[in-house]
MARMARKOL-647109 format. One record per residue (C-alpha): residue in one letter; x, y negated, z negated. Coordinates in steps of 0.02 Angstrom, whole numbers, padded with zeros to 5 digits, always signed. Layout:
REM residues N
AXYZ/...
//
This chain:
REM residues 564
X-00019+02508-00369/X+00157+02456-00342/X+00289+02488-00462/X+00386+02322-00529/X+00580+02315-00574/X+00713+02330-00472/X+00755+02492-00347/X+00870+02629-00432/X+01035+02606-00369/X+01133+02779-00281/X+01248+02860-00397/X+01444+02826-00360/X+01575+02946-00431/X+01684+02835-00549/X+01852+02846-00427/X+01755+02807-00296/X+01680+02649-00349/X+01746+02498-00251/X+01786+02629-00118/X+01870+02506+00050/X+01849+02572+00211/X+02035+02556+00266/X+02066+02661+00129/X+02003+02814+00221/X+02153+02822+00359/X+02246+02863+00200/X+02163+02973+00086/X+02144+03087+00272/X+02311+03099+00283/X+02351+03132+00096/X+02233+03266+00094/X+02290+03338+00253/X+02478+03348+00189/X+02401+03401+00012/X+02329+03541+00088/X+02515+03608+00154/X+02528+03657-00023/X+02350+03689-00104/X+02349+03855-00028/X+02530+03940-00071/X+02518+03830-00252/X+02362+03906-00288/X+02395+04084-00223/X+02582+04070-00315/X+02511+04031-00484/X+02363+04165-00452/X+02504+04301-00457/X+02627+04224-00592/X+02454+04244-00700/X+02417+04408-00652/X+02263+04379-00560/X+02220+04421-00362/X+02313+04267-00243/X+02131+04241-00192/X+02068+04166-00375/X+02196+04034-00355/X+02111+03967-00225/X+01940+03972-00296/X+02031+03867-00451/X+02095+03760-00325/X+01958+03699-00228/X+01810+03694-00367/X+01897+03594-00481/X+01949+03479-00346/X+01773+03458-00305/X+01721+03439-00478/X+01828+03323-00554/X+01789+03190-00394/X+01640+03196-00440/X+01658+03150-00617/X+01849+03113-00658/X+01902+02946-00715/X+02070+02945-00607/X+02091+02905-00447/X+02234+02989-00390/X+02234+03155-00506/X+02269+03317-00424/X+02179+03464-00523/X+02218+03653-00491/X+02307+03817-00544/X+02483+03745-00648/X+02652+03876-00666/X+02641+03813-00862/X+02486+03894-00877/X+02503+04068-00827/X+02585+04144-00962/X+02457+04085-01091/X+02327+04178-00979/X+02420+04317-00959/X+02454+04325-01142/X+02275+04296-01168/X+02206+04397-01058/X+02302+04562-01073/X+02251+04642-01228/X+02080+04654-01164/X+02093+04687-00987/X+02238+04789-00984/X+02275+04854-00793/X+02080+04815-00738/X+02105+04678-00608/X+01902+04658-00601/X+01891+04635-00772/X+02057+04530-00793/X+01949+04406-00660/X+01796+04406-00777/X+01878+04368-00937/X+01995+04239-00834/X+01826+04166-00791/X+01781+04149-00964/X+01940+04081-01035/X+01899+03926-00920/X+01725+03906-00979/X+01773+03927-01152/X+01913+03782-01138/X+01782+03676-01020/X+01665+03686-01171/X+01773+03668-01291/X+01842+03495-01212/X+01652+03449-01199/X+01610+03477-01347/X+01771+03380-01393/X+01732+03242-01310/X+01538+03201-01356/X+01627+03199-01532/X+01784+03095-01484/X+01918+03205-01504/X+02048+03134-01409/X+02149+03080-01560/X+02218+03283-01593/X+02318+03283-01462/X+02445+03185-01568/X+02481+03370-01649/X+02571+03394-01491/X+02706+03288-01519/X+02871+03240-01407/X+02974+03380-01480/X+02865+03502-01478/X+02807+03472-01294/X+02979+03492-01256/X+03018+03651-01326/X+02865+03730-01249/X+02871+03663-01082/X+03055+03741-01079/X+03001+03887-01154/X+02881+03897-01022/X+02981+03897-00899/X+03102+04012-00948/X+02956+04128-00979/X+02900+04090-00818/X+03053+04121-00695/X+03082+04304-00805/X+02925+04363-00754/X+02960+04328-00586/X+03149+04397-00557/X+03071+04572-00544/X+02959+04507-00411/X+03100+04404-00323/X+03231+04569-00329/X+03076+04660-00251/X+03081+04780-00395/X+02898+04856-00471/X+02909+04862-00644/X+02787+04895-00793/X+02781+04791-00961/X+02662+04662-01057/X+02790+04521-01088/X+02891+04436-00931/X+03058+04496-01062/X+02978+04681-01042/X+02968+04660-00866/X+03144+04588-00867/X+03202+04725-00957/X+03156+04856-00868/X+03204+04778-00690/X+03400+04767-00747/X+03425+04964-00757/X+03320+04965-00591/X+03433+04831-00528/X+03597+04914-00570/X+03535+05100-00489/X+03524+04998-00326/X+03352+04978-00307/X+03342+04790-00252/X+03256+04789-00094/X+03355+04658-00030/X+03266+04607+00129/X+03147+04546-00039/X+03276+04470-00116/X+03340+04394+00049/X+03178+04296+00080/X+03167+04251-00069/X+03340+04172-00087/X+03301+04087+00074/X+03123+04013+00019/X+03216+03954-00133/X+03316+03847-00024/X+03192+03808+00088/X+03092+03723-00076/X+03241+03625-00155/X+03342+03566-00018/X+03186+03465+00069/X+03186+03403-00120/X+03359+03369-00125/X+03347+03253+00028/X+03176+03190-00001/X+03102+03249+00131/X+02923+03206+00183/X+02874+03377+00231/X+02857+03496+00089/X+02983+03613+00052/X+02830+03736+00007/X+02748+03727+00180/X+02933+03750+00269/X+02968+03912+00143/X+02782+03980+00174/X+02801+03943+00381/X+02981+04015+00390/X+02942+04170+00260/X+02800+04245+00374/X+02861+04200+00538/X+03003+04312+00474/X+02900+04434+00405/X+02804+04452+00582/X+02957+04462+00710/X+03055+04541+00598/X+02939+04687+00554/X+02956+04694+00379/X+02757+04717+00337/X+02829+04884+00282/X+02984+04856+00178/X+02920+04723+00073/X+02767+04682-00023/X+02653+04548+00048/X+02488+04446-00012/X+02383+04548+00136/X+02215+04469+00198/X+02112+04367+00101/X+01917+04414+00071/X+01836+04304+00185/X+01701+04222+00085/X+01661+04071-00020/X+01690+04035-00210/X+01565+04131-00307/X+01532+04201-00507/X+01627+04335-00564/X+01585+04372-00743/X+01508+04544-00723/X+01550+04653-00891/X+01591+04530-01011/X+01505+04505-01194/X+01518+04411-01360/X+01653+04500-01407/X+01756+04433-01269/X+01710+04279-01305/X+01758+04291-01497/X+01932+04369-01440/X+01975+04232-01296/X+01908+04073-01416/X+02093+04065-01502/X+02175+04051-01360/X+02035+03945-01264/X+02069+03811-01416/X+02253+03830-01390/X+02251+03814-01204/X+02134+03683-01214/X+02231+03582-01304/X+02404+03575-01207/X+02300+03559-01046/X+02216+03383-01113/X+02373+03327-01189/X+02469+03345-01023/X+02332+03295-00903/X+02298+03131-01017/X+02494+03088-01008/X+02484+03090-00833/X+02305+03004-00784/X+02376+02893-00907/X+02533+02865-00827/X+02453+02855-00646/X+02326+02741-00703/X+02459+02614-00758/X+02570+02634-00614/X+02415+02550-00527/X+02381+02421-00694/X+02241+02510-00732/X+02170+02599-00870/X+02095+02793-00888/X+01982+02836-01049/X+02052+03002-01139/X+01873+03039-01170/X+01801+03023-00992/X+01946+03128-00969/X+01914+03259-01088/X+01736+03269-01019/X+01804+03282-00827/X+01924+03412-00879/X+01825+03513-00964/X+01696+03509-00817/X+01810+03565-00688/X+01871+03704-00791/X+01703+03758-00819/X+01670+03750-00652/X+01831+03833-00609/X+01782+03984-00720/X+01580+03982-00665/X+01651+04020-00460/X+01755+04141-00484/X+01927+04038-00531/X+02025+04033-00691/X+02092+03876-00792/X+02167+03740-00717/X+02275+03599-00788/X+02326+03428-00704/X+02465+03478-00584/X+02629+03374-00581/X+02700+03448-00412/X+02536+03421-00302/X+02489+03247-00382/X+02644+03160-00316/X+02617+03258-00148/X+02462+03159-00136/X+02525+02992-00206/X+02694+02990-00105/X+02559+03034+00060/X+02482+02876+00015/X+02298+02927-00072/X+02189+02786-00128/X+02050+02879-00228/X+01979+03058-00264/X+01933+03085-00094/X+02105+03139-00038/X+02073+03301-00163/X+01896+03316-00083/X+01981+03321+00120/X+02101+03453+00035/X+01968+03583-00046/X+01855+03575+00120/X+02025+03613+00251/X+02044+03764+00108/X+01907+03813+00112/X+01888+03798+00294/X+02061+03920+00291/X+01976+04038+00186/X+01836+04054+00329/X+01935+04043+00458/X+02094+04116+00453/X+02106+04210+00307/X+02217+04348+00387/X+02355+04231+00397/X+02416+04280+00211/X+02449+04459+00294/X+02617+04419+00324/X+02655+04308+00171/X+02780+04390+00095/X+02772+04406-00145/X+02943+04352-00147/X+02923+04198-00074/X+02759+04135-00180/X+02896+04208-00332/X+03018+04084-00274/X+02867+03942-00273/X+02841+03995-00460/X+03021+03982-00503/X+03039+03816-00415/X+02875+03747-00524/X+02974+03825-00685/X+03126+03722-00633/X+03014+03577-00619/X+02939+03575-00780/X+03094+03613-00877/X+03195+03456-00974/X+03368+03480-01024/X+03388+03315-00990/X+03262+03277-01124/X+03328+03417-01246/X+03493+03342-01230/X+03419+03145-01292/X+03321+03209-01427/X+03472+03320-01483/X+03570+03165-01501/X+03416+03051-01604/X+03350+03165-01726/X+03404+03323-01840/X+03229+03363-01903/X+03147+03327-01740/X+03252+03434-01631/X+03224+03567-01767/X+03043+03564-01703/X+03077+03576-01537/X+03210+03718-01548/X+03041+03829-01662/X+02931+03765-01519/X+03070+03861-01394/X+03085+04000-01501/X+02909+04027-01549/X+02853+04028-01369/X+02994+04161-01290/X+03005+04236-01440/X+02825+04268-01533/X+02744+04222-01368/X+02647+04069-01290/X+02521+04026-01403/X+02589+04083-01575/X+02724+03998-01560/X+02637+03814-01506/X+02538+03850-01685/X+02710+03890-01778/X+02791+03736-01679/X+02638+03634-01751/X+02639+03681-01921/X+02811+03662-01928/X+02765+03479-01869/X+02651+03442-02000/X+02763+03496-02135/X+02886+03372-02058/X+02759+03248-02077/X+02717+03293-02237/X+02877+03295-02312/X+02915+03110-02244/X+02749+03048-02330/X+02801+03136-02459/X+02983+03082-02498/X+02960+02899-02384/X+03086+02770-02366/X+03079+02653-02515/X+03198+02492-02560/X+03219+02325-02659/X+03216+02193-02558/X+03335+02017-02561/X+03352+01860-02507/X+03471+01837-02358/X+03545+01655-02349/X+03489+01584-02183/X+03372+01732-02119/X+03183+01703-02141/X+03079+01841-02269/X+03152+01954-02374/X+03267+02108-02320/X+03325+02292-02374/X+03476+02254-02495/X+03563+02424-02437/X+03567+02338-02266/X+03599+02180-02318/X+03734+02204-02486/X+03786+02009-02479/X+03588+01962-02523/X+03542+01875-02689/X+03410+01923-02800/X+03276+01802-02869/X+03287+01795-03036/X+03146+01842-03139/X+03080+01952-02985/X+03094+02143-02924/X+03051+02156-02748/X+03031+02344-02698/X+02945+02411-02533/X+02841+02585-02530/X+02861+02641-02332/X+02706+02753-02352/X+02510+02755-02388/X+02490+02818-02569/X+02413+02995-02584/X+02411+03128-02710/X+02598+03200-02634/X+02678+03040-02661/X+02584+02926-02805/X+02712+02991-02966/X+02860+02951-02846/X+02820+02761-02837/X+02818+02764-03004/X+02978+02839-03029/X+03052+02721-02903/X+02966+02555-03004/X+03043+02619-03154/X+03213+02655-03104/X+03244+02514-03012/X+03177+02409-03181/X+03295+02497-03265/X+03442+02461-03144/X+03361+02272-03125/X+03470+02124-03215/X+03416+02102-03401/X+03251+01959-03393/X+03144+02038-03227/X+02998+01971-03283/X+02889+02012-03107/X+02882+02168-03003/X+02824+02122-02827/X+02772+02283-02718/X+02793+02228-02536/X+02634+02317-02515/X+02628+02304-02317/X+02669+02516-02271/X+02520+02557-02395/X+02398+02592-02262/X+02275+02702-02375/X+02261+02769-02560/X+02177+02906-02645/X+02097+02928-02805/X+02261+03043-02880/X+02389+02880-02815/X+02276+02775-02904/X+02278+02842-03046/X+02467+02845-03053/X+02470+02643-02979/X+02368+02628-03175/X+02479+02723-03263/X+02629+02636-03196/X+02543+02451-03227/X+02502+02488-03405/X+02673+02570-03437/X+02748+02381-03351/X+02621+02291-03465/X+02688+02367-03614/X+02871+02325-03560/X+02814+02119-03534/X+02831+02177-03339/X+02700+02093-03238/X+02646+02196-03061/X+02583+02097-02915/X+02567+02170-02731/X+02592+02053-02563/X+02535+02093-02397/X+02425+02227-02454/X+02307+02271-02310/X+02126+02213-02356/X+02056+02391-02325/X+02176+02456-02464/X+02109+02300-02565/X+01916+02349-02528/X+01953+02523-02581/X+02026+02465-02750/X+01877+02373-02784/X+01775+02509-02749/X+01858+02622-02875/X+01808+02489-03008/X+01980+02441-03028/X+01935+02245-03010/X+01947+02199-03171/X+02121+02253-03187/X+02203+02194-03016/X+02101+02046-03012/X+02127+01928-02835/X+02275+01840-02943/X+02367+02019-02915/X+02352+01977-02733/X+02469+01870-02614/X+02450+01860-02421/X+02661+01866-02422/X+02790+01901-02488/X+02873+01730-02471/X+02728+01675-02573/X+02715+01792-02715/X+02912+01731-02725/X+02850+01535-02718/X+02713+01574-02843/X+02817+01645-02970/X+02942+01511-02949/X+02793+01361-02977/X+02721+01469-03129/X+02915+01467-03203/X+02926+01278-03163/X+02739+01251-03230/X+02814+01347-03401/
//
């Protein structure tokens, strides 16, 4: 019997669909010059987060893998980010403490935790809490970040060893090490040199990456030179292929790490949506946060299931790609396999890569995602704002990574808060020759109409703020020329009401009522309107209470005076 309907199509990967063939010349070559700095990236970040160099390569080329098979974005480089290693660190010490095997397996579960998490986050539509992250708190963490960031890697550049928890303990104790005389300066030497080796190709835009020259110059220097011996170096790699690594973990790890998984989580979306978004429009297209929640979270789960540790959009190797001309997810895909094919093949290469230099590749990301350009703009706009940011910076080098993005957002809320809760309110006037009515602080030389109190609420009406617009109605009556018959509410900011606000909206209305004060509202938002109906309060502000403008609750009153 044969089957009707039409044949089941292949599955495409979404950045792959409308895939051109000329496109492949290009996304070869991106991935070939992507993969100059996959490998020191990942094994850089490995170390800044306290895990083997190895495990940055595992979180290199399984999320690569993963998110081109799902990701929305075409041109998204995933992998191991400088930003993030201090919140795994911070994470992950209490409960490893000097066990490297075990600092792997919970490192492991951290990214499965925040891949579920953003799942789970996605099926319900989550997207919208990233807006707790706001401007000036992204800005005081990102440069908190980084100076946490290039601290924990002096010691490591001065070729110092040093014990401590926090990069400010290992700073610490490096300085008295530093002044005894113990920098080993053919250490500090390359790494000076790979520092300049990084920026200067950045400095004159350069093609070739400053990485791959550092890397290249840092071990051919190691080898001739013969300093296996006098300073530390990465040594071979195991020669294998990503696999799990979640042997001795339990529920209790899982309890401790789900804090920080939620935390992490969080800043990883928010930055990996701002640029997929930003990408996507360069190219006048458009990238779903929830498709990108989902991809996310798979390639961190992924990340963590083989052995890696969590990964974040990265904002050095994206532009590597995009600058080497990459057309779709496929470019990321040539990358992982030339990895991996290192990994098989010449893994004993990294015997003569030298700490100090994948130090200086840390410091250089740390440089990268620090803004003191930004700092210096938002210093100069807001006073409350910049208050944020400067807890956000102090929270994070201070209290550490993740308690202080949770005291940065609090102290964001309250901000929030305390504008809903004291908002912007004014009478409005009528401006000779300017259409609509306008703030009379702003516009002194504006003329009343007579009869009429025009005042404007700039927030929704909640239990915080419902007693203040009555205070402001009757203090401006009070103020108001002798005869305001009308008080118009420019009702247009009222986005939403409660049952307390209402309640207060009554209590003004029948205290106007008893002073031969009328209350009308224009512009109110219909939802606003349905929800006043549905608190039986239809009878009182009947559709008469209702205009569509201002302008015409003016003209209205005006015909009822003329009508009189």
């Amino acid at each position: 019997m044969r089957r009707s309907g039409k044949p089941r199509s292949l599955w495409i990967p979404p950045s792959l669909r409308g895939y051109r063939t000329e496109w492949l010349r290009h996304d070869l070559v991106a991935g070939a010059a992507l993969f100059a700095v996959l490998v020191p990236a990942g094994m850089a970040y490995a170390q800044a987060a306290g895990l083997p160099p190895v495990t940055g390569l595992y979180a290199t080329v399984v999320p690569l893998l993963a998110y081109a098979a799902v990701g929305p974005s075409r041109v998204l480089v995933l992998g191991p980010d400088s930003a993030l290693a201090p919140m795994i660190v911070a994470a992950l010490l209490p409960l490893a403490a000097a066990d490297e095997q075990r600092s792997v397996a919970l490192a492991g579960l951290l990214a499965i935790l925040i891949g579920a998490i953003m799942l789970v986050g996605s099926a319900l539509r989550l997207g919208i809490v990233t807006g707790l992250l706001s401007k000036p708190i992204r800005l005081g963490y990102l440069n908190g970040i980084a100076l946490l960031v290039m601290a924990s890697q002096v010691p490591v550049l001065l070729g110092i060893s040093v014990d401590g928890e926090t990069p400010w303990d290992k700073l610490f104790a490096a300085v008295p090490k530093m002044l005894a005389g113990e920098t080993n300066m053919a250490a500090l030497l390359l790494g000076l040199a790979s520092l300049a080796l990084i920026f200067v190709p950045r400095w004159l835009k350069w093609k070739v990456p400053g990485v791959l020259i550092a890397v290249v110059v840092s071990c051919t220097a190691v080898a001739l030179l013969g300093l296996r011996d006098r300073v530390d170096v990465t040594g071979a790699l195991p020669q294998g292929l990503p696999a799990p690594a979640l042997g001795g973990i339990g529920w209790a790890d899982v309890l401790a790490l789900l804090p920080a998984a939620a935390g992490i989580a969080l800043i990883v979306f928010v930055d990996t949506g701002t640029l997929s978004q930003s990408l996507a429009a360069a190219r006048n297209g458009k990238v779903s946060g929830n498709h990108e929640m989902a991809a996310l979270g798979t390639a961190n789960a992924a990340s963590g299931l083989l052995g890696g540790f969590p990964i974040s959009a990265s904002t050095s190797r994206t532009p590597v790609a995009v600058e080497s001309g990459s057309k779709s997810q496929l470019t990321g895909v040539v990358g992982a396999v030339l990895v991996l094919g290192f990994m098989l093949a010449a893994p004993r290469v990294t015997e003569f890569l030298p700490s100090t230099t994948l130090a200086a590749i840390v410091i250089a990301a740390a440089v990268g995602i620090a803004d003191p350009a930004g700092v210096r703009r938002l210093l100069g706009m807001s006073r409350s704002e910049s208050l944020v940011m400067l807890a956000a910076f102090l929270g994070v080098t201070v209290l550490g990574v993740l308690p202080g993005i949770v005291v940065a957002v609090g102290l964001a809320i309250l901000d929030f808060l305390r504008r809903a809760w004291d908002p912007y309110r004014a009478e409005l006037v009528d401006v000779p020759g300017v259409p609509g009515y306008h703030d009379v602080s702003r516009h002194p030389d504006g003329e009343r109409v007579p009869g009429l109190l025009i005042l404007r609420f700039d927030a929704p009406l909640f239990f915080g703020n419902g007693a203040l617009l009555g205070s402001f109605v009757r203090n401006a009556l009070d103020e108001a020329p002798p005869g305001t018959e009308r008080v118009v509410l420019a009702a247009e900011p009222v986005t939403g009401i409660d049952t307390t606000a209402l309640d207060e909206l009554i209590q003004l209305d029948e205290w106007l009522e008893r002073h031969g004060v009328d209350l009308v509202f224009a512009e109110m938002k219909g939802p606003v309107k349905d929800r006043l109906l549905r608190y039986g309060m239809a009878a009182r502000f009947s559709p008469a209470h209702f205009y569509p403008t201002t302008s015409e609750a003016v003209r209205a009153y005006q015909r009822e005076g003329r009508e009189a």
